[in-house]
N, C-alpha and C positions, 0 to 999 in steps of 0.2 A: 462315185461319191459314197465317201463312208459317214455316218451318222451313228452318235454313240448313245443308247438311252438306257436306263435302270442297272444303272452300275459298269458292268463289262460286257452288256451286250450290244452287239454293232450290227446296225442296218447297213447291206450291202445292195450298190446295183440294183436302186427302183429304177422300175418301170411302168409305164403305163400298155395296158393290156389289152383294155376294152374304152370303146366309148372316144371323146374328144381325143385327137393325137395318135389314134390308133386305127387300123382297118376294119376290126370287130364292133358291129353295135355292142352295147351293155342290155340284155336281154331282160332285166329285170327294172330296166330304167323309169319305164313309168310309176313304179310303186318308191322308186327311189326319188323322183320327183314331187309324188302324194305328200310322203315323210317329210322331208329336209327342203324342197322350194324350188326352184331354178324351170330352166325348159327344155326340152329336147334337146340333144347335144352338146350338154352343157358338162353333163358329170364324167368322170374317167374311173373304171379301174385298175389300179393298179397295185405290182406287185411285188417283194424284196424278201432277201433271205436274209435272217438273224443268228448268229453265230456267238456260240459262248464256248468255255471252256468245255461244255460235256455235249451238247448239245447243236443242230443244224436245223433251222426250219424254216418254210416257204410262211411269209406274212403277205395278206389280199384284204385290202380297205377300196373303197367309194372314196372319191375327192369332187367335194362342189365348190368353187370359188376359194380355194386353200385350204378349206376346211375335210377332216378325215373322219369319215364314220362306218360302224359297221365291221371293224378289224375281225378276222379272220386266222388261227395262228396252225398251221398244221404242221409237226415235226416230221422230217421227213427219213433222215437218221443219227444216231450217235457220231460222238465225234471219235476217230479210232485213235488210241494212244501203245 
């Protein structure tokens, strides 16, 4: 699944990483719970790579009930031309 946001950049291949849907608890789930609401095994994280013209980087957000918070953006390398 490709998703296109802020002009030409394209979120590729989320997935969920942690938490609901996956094998990993989400370690920091309680205080994600305090903040945003929900209960134990409710939140996921998850995680996609964004691709532009120059650039490649791993994106990692929190999802509670469809909602995404907490983004994450780490570039991981250049794109080679």
């Amino acid at each position: 699944m490709k998703r296109i946001f802020f002009g030409n950049l394209i979120l590729e291949a989320s997935k969920t990483i942690e938490g609901l849907g996956a094998d990993k608890a989400i370690r920091v789930e309680p205080s994600l719970i305090e903040r945003y609401g929900g209960t134990a095994g409710q939140c996921k994280k998850r995680a996609g790579k964004i691709q532009s013209d120059k650039y490649i980087s791993d994106v990692y957000w929190y999802e509670l009930d469809g909602k995404q918070y907490e983004m994450k953006l780490k570039t991981r390398k250049g794109v080679q031309e």
